[in-house]
C-alpha positions in Angstrom: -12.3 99.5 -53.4 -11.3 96.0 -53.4 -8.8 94.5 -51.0 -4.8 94.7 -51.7 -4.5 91.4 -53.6 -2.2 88.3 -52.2 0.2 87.2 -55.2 3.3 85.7 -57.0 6.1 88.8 -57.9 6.1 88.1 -61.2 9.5 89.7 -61.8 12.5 90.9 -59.3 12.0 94.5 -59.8 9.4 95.6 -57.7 10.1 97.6 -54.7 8.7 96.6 -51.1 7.7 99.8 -49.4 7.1 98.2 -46.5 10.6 97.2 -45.8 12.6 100.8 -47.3 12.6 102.2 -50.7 15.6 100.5 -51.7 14.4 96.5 -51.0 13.3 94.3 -53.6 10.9 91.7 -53.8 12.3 88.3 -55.2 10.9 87.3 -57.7 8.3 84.3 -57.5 8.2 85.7 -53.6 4.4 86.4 -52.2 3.5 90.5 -52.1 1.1 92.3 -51.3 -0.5 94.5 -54.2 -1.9 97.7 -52.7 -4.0 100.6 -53.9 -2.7 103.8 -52.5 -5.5 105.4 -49.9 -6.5 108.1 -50.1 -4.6 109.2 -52.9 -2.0 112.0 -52.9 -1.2 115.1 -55.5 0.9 115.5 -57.9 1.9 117.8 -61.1 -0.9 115.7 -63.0 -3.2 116.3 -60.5 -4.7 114.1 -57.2 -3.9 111.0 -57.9 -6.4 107.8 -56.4 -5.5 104.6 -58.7 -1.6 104.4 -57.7 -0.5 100.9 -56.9 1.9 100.1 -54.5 3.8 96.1 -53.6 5.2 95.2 -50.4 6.8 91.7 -49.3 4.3 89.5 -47.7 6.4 88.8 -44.6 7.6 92.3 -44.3 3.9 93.9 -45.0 3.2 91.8 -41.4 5.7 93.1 -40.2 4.9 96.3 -40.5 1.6 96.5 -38.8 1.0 98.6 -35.9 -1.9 99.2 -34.0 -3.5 102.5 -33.9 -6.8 103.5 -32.2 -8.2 107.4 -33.7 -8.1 109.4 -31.3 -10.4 113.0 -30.8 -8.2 115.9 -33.2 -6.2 113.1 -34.5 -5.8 113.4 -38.4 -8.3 111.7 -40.6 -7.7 107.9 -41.5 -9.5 106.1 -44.5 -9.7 102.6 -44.6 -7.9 100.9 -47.3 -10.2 98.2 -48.0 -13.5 100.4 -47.6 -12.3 103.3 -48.5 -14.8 105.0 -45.4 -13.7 107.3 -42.7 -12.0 105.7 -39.3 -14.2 107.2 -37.1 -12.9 108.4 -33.7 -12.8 106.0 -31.0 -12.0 103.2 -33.6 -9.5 101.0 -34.0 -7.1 100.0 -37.6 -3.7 98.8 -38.5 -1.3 101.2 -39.9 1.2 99.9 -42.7 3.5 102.1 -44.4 3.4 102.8 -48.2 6.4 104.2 -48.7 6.1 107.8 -48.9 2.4 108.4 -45.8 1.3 105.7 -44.1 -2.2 103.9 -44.6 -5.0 102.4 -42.5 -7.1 99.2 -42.5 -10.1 99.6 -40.0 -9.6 96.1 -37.9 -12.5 94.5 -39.1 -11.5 94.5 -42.1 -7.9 94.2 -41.4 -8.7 90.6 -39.6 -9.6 88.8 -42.3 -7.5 90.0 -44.3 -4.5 89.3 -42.3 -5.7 85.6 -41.6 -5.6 85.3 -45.4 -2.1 86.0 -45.8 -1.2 84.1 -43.1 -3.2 81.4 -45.1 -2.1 81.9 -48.5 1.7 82.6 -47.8 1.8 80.1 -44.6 3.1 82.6 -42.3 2.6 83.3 -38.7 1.1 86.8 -36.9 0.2 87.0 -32.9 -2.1 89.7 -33.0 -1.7 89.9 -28.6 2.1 90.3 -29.2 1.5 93.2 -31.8 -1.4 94.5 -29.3 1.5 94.4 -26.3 4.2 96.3 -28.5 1.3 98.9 -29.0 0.8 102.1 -26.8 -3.1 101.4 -26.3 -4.2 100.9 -22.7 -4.5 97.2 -21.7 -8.4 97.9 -21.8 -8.0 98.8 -25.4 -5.3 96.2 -26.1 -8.0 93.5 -25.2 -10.8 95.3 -27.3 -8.8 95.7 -30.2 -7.8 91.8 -29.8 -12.0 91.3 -29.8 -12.2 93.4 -32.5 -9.5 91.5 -35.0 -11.2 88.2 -34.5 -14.7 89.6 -34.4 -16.1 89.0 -31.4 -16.8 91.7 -28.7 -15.3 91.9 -25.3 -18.2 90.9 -22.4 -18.8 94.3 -20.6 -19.1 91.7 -17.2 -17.7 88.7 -16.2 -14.3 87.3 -17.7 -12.5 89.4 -20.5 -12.4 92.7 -19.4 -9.2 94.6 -18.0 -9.0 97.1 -15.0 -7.5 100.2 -16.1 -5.4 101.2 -13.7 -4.5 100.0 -10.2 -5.7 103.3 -9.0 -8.8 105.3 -9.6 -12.6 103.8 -8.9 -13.3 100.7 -7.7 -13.8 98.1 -10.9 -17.5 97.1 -10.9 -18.8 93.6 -10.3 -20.9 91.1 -11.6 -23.1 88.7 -10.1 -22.5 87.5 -6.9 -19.7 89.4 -5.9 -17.2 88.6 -8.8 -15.4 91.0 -9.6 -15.4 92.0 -13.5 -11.6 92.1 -14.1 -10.0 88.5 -15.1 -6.7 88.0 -16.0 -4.4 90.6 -17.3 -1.3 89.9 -19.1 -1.3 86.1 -17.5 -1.4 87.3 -14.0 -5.2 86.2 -12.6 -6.7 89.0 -9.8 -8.8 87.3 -7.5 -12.1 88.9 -7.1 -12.6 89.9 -3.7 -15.3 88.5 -2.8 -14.1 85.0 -3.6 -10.6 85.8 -2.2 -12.7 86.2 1.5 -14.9 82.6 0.6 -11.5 80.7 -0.1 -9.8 82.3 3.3 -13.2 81.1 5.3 -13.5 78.2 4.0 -9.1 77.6 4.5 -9.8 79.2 7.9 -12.2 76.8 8.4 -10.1 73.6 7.5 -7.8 74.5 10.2 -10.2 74.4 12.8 -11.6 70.9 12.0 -7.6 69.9 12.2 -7.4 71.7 15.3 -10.3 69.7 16.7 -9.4 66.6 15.6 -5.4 66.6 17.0 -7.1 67.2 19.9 -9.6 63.9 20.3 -8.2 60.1 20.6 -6.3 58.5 17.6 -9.5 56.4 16.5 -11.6 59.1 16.5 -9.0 61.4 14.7 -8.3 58.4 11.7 -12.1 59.3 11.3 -12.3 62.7 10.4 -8.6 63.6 9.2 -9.0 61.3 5.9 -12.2 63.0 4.5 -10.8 66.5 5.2 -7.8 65.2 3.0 -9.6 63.4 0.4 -12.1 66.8 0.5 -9.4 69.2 0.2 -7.6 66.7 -2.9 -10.8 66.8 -4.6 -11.3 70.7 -4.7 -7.6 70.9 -6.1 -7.9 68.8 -8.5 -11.2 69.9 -10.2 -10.1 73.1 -11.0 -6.9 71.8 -12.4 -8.6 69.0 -14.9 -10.9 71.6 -16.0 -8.2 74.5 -16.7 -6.3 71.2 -18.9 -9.0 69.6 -20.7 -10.2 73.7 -21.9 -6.9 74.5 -22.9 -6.1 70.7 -25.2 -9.7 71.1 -26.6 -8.6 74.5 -27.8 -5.4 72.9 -29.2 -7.1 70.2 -30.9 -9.8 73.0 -32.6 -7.2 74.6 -33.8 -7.4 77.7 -31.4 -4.0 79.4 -29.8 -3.2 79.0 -26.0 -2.2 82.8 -25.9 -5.9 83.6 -26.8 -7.9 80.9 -25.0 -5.4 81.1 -21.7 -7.0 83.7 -20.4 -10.7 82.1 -20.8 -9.4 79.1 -19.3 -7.9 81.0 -16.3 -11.1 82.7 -16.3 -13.1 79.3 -15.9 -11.0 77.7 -13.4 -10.9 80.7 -11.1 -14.7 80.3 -11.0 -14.4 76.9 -10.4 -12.4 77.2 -7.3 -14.8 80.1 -5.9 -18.0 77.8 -6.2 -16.2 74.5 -4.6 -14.9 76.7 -1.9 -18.7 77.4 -1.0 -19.1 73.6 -1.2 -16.7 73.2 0.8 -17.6 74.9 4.2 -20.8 73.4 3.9 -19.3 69.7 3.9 -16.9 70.5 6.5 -19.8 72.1 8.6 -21.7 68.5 8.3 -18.6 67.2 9.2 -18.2 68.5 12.5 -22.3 68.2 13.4 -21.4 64.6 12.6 -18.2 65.0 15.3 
């Protein structure tokens, strides 16, 4: 089965089922040119070659995203015309009468197409908020509709729920739950290594307000300079990620969370820098 086909309404009469039964498509507008799937009965018979039209704009719209769920009634992908397998996710789009599936990985390419062709705009995260999947799946299903696959470790993968097990770790102690919805969770383990090493800062100040001004000048500017330098790092990197993103063409909402991810990181390793230069700092004192 081929795709729905992107095209000119070549008249003003047919109907976009996609916005209610009684809207029209203008003509010259773009549609969307759709085989009905799976088919449906009728006095003639079960019909599988009826064609249905819906706006362009309004076919966007209409998306919603669905993930089969176990005794959940069967879904055939438009485009494939395969089962949806349980555990899977697809967009839903209504036809006018049932309501029909694209399995995602089909449905994101085909959806960057439209937007293409008719130069409009879809956020596939907004559409993935507005859904009732769990955030977990909300990320997955964001994966899946621009072909990649969420990293089972590491940045890109969402706790749950606040409550429940304790979310496994990766390597070194990081924890494997980065940012959700904007909001960045420190990992633990690099929460403790910033408060040593800030823990740490204090006492060199501590020492140094305590010995005589000349000796004070001495070690006060390279704690400054030290702590400058471990603020700003993080802070170029997160900036320069995000305009090379721009300039390539890529969305902040979908490479924010990566470049959270990466400055987070950052800060964790230069903290461990850290109390090693401050320690040679006071061997020095």
């Amino acid at each position: 089965m081929p795709e729905p086909v992107i095209e000119r309404a070549p008249t003003g009469r047919s109907i976009c089922r996609a916005s209610g039964n009684n809207n029209f498509i203008p003509e010259g507008a773009w549609r969307i040119h759709f085989t009905v799937v799976p088919g449906f009965n009728s006095g003639n018979g079960f019909i599988t070659d009826a064609t249905k039209n819906a706006g362009a704009k309004a076919f966007l719209q209409s998306l919603a995203i669905c993930k089969r769920e176990s005794r959940s009634d069967a879904k055939i992908c438009t485009i494939s015309e395969r089962p949806i397998k349980v555990g899977e996710f697809y967009v839903a789009f209504p036809n006018g009468f049932a309501e029909q599936a694209i399995h995602l990985s089909r449905a994101g390419p085909f959806v960057k197409k439209i937007m293409g062709t008719c130069e409009l705009d879809f956020d596939v995260a907004e559409l993935a908020k507005k859904s009732s999947l769990s955030r977990k799946d909300q990320q997955k299903a964001i994966h899946a509709f621009h072909g990649r696959q969420l990293p089972k470790e590491g940045p890109g993968v969402f706790q749950e729920s606040s409550k429940g097990p304790k979310p496994p770790t990766g390597r070194k102690g990081f924890s494997a739950v980065p940012t959700a919805t904007r909001k960045l969770q420190k990992p633990t383990a690099l929460k403790k290594k910033i408060q040593k090493a800030k823990r740490g800062s204090k006492r060199i100040q501590k020492k140094s307000s305590a010995r005589n001004t000349n000796h004070d000048s001495i070690e006060a500017e390279p704690c400054t300079g030290l702590e400058q330098l471990l603020s700003d790092l993080p802070e170029n990197l997160h900036g320069r990620v995000m305009k090379w993103g721009r300039d390539n063409g890529m969305k902040s909402v979908d490479l924010g969370m990566e470049a959270d991810a990466q400055k987070e990181m950052l800060t964790g390793f230069l903290s461990g820098s850290a109390r090693v230069l401050q320690k040679r700092l006071r061997r020095r004192g």
